[in-house]
MOPAC internal coordinates of N, CA, C and O (Angstrom, degrees):
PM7 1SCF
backbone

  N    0.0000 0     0.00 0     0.00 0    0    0    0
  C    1.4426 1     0.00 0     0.00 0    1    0    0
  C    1.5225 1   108.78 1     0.00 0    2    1    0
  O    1.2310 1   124.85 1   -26.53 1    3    2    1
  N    1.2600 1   108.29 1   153.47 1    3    2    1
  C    1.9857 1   110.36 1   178.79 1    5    3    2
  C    0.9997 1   106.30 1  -106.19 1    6    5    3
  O    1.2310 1   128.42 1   -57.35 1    7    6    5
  N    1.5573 1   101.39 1   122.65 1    7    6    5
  C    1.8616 1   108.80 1   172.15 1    9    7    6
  C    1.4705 1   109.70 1   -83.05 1   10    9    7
  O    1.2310 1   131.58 1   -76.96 1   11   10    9
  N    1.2905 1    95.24 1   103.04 1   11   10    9
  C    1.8711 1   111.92 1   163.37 1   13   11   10
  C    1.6333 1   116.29 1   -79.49 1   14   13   11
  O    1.2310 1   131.11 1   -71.17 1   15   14   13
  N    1.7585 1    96.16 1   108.83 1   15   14   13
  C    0.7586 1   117.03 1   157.04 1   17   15   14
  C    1.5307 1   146.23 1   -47.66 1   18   17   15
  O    1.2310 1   102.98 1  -142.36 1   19   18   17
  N    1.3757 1   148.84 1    37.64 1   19   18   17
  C    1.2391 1   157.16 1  -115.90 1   21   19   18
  C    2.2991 1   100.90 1   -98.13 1   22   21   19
  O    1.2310 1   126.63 1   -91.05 1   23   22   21
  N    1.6165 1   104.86 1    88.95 1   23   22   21
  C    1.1514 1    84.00 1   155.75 1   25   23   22
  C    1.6095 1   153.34 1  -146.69 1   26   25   23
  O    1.2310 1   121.74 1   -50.42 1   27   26   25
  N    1.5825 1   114.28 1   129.58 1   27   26   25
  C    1.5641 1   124.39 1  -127.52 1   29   27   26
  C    1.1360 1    95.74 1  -126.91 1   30   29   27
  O    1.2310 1   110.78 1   -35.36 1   31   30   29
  N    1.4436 1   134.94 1   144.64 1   31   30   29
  C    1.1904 1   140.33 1  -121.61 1   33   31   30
  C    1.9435 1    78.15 1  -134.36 1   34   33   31
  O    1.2310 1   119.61 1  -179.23 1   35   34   33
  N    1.0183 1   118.36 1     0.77 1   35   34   33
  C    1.6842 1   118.88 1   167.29 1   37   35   34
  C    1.6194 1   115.07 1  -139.38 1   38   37   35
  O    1.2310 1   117.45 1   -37.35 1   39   38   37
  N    1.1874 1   122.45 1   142.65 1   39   38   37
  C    1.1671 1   110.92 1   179.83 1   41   39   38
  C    2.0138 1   136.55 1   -39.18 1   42   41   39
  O    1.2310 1   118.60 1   -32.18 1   43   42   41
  N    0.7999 1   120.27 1   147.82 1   43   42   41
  C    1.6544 1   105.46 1  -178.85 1   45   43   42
  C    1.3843 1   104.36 1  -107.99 1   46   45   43
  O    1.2310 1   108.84 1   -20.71 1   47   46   45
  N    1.0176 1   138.50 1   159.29 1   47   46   45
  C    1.4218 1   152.61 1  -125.98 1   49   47   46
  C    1.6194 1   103.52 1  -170.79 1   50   49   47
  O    1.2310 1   110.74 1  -111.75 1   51   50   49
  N    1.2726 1   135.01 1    68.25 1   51   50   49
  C    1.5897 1   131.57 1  -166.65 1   53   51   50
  C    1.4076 1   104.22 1   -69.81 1   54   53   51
  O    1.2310 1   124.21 1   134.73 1   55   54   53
  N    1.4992 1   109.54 1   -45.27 1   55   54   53
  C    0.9686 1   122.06 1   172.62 1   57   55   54
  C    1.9126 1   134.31 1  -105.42 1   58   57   55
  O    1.2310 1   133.62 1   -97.83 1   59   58   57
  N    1.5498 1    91.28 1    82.17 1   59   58   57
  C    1.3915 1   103.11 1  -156.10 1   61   59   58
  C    1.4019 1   103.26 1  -140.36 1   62   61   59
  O    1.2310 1   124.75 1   -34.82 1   63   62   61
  N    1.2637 1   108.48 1   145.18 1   63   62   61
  C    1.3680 1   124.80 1  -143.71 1   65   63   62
  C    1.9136 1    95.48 1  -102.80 1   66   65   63
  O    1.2310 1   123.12 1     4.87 1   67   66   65
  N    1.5821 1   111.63 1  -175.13 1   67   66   65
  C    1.4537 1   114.24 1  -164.40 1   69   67   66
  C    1.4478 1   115.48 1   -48.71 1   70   69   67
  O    1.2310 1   130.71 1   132.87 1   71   70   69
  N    1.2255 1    96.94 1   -47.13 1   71   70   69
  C    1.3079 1   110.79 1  -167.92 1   73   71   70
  C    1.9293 1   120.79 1   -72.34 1   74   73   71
  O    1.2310 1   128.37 1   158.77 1   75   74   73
  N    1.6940 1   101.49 1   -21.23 1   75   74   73
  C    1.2796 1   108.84 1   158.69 1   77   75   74
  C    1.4534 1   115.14 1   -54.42 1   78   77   75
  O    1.2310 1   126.93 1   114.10 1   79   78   77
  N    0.9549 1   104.27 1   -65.90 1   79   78   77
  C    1.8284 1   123.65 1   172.77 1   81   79   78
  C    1.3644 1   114.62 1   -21.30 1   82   81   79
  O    1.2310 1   133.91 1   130.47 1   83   82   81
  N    1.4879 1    90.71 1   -49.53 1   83   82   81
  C    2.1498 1    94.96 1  -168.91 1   85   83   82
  C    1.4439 1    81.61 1   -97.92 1   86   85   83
  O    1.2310 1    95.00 1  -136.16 1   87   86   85
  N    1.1483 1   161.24 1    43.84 1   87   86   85
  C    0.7954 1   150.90 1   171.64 1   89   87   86
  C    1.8070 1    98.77 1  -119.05 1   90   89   87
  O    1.2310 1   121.66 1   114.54 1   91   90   89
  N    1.3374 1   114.42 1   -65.46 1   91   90   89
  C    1.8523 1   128.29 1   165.99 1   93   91   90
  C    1.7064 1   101.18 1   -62.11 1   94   93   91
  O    1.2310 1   113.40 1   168.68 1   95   94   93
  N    1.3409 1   130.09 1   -11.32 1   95   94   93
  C    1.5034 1    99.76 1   152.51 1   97   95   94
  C    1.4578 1   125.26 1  -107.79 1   98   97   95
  O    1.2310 1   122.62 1   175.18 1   99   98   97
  N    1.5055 1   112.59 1    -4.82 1   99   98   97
  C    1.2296 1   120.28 1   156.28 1  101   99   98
  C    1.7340 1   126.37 1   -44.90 1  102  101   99
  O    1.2310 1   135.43 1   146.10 1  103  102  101
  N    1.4281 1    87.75 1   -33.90 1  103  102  101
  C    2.0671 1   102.06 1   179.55 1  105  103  102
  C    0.9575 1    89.35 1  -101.09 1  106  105  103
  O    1.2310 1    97.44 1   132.77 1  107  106  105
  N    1.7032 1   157.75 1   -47.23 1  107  106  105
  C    0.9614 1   135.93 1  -157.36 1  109  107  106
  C    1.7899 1   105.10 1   -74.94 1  110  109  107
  O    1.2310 1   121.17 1   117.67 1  111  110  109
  N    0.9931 1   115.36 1   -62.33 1  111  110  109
  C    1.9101 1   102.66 1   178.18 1  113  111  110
  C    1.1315 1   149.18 1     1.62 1  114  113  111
  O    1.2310 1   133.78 1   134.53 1  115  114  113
  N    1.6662 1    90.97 1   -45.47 1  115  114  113
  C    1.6704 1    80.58 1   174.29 1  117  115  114
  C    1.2715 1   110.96 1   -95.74 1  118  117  115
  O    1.2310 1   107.70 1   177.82 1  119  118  117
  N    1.0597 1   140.56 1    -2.18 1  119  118  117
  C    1.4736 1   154.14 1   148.61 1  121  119  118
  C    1.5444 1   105.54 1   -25.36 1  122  121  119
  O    1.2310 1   114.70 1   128.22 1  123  122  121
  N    1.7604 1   127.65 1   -51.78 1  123  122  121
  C    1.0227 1   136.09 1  -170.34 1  125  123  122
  C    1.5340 1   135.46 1  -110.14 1  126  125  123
  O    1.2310 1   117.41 1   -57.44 1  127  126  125
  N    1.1614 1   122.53 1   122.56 1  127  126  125
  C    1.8751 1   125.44 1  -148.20 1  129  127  126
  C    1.2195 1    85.44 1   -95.63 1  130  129  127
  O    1.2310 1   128.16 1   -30.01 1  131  130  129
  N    1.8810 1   101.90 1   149.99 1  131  130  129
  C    1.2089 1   110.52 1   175.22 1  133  131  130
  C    1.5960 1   129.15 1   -96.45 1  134  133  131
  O    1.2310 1   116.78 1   -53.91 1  135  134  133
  N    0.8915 1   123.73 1   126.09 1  135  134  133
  C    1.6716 1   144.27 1  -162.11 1  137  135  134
  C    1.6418 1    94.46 1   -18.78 1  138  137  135
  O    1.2310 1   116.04 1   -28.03 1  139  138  137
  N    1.2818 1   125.13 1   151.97 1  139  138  137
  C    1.4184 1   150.62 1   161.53 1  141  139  138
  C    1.9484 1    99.56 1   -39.35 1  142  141  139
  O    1.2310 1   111.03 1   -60.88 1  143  142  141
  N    1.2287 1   134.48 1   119.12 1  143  142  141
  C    1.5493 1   108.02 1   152.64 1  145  143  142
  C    1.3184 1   117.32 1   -77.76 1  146  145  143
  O    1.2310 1   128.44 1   -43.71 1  147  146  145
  N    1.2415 1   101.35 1   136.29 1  147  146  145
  C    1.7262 1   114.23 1   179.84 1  149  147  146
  C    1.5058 1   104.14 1   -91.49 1  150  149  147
  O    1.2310 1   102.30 1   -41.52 1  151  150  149
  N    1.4458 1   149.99 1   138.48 1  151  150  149
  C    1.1208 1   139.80 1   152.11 1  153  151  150
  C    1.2959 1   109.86 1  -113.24 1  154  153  151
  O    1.2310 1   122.69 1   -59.85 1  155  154  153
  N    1.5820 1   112.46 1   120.15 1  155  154  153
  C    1.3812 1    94.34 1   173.33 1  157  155  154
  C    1.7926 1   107.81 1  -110.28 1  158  157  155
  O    1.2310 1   129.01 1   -25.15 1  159  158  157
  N    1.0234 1   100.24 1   154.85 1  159  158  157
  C    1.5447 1   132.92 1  -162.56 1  161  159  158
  C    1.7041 1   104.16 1   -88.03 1  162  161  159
  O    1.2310 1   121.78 1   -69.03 1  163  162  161
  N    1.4186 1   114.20 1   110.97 1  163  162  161
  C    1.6436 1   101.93 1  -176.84 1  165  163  162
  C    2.1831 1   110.82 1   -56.81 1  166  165  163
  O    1.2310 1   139.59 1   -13.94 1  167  166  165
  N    1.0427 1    79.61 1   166.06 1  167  166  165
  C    2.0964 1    99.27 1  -171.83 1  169  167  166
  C    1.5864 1    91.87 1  -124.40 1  170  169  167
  O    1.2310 1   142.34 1   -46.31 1  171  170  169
  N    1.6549 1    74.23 1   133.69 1  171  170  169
  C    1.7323 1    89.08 1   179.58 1  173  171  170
  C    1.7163 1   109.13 1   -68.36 1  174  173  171
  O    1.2310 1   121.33 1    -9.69 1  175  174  173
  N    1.0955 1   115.07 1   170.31 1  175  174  173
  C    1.9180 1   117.47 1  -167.27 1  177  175  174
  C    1.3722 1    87.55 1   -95.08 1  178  177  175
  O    1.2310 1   113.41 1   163.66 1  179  178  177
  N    1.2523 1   130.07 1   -16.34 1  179  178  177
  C    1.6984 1   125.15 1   165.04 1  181  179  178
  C    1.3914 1   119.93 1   -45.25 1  182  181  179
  O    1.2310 1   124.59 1   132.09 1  183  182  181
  N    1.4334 1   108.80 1   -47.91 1  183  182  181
  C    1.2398 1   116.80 1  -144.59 1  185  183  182
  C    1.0600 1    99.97 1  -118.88 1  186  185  183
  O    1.2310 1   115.91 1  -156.79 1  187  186  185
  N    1.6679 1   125.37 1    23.21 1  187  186  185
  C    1.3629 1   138.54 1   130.05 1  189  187  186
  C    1.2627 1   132.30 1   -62.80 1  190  189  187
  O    1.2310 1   110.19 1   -64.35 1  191  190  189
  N    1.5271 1   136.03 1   115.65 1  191  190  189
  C    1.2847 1   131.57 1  -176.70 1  193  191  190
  C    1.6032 1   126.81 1  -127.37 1  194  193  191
  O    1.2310 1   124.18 1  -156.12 1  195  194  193
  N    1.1679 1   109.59 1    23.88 1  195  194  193
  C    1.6883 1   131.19 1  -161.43 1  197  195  194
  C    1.5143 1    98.52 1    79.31 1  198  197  195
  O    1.2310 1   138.92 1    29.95 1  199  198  197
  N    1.9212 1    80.93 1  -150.05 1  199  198  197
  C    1.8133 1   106.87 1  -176.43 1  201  199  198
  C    1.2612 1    71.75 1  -132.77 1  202  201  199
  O    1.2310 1   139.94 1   -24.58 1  203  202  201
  N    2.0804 1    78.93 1   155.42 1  203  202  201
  C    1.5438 1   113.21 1  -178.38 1  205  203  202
  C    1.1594 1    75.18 1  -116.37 1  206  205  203
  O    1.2310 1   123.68 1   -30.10 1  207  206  205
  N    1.5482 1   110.55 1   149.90 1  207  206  205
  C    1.6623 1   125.15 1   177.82 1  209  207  206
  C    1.9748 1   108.14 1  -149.88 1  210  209  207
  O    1.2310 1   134.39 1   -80.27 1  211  210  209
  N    1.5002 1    89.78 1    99.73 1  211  210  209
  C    1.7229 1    99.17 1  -174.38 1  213  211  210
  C    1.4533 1   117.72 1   -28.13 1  214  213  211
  O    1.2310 1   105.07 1   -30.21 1  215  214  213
  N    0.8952 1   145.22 1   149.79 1  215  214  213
  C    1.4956 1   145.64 1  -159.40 1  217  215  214
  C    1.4588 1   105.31 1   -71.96 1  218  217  215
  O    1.2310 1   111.42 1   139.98 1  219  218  217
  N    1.4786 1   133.76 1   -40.02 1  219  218  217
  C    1.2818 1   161.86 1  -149.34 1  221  219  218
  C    1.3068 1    93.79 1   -75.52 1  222  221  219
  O    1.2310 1   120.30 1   115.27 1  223  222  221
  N    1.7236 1   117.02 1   -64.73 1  223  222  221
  C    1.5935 1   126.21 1   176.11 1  225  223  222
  C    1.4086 1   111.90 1   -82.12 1  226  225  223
  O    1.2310 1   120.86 1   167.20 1  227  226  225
  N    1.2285 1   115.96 1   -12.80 1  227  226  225
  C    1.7140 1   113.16 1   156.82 1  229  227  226
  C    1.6102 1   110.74 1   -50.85 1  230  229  227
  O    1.2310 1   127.00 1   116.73 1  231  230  229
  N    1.6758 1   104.14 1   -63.27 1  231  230  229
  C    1.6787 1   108.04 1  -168.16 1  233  231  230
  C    1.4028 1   111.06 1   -72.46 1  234  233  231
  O    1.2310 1   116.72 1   165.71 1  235  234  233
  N    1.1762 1   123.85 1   -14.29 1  235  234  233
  C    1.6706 1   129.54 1   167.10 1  237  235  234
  C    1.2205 1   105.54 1   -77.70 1  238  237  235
  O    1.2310 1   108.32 1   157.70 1  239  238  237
  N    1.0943 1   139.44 1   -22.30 1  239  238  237
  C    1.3685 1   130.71 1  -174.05 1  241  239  238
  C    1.3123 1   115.34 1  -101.44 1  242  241  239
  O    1.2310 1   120.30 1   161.85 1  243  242  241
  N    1.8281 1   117.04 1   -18.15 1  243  242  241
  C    1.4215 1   118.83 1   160.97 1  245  243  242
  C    1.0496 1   137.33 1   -71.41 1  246  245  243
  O    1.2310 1   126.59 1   147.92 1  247  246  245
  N    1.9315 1   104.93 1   -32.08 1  247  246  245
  C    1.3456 1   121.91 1   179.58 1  249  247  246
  C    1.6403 1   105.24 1   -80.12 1  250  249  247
  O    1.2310 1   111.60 1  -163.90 1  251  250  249
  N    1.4752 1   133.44 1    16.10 1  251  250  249
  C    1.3699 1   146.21 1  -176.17 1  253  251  250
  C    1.7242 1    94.79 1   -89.87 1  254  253  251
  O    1.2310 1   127.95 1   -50.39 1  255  254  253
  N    1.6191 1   102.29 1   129.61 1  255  254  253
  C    1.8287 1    93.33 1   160.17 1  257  255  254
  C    1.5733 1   108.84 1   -79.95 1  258  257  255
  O    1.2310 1   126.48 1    -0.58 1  259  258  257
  N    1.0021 1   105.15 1   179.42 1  259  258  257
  C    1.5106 1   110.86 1  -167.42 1  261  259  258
  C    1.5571 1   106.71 1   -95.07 1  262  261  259
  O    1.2310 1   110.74 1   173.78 1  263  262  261
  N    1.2405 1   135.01 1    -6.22 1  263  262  261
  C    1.2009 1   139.21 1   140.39 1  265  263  262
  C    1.6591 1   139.36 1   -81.36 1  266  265  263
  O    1.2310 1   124.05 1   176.62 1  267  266  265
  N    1.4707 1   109.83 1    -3.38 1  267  266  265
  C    1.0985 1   115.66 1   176.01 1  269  267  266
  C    1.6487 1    98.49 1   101.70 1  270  269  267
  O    1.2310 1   124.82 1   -31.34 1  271  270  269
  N    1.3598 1   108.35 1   148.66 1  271  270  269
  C    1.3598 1   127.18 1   178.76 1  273  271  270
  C    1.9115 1   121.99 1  -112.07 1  274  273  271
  O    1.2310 1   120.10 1   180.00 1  275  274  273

């Protein structure tokens, strides 16, 4: 068996109930930045032209049943 070493600068709680939980992400938060905002900008229906799909993943994707293999 591997002895896991665990070391945390607050007690750990393995067995800890809901409120433990919101409790270890309450401290954990600010630890973690919030994602980039992406905005995306609508595209004219012009300047839509399908998908190009390399010939290679064309014939892999034909020889596919239509339920999965």
């Amino acid at each position: 068996m591997t002895n896991l070493e665990v070391h945390a600068t607050a007690p750990v709680d393995l067995e800890g109930d809901l409120a433990s939980l919101h409790g270890d992400c309450v401290r954990m938060a600010p630890h973690w930045a919030p994602p980039e905002r992406n905005v995306s900008l609508p595209v004219s229906p012009s300047r839509i032209h399908g998908v190009n799909v390399p010939p290679k993943s064309a014939g892999l994707l034909e020889a596919m049943s239509d339920y999965g293999d």
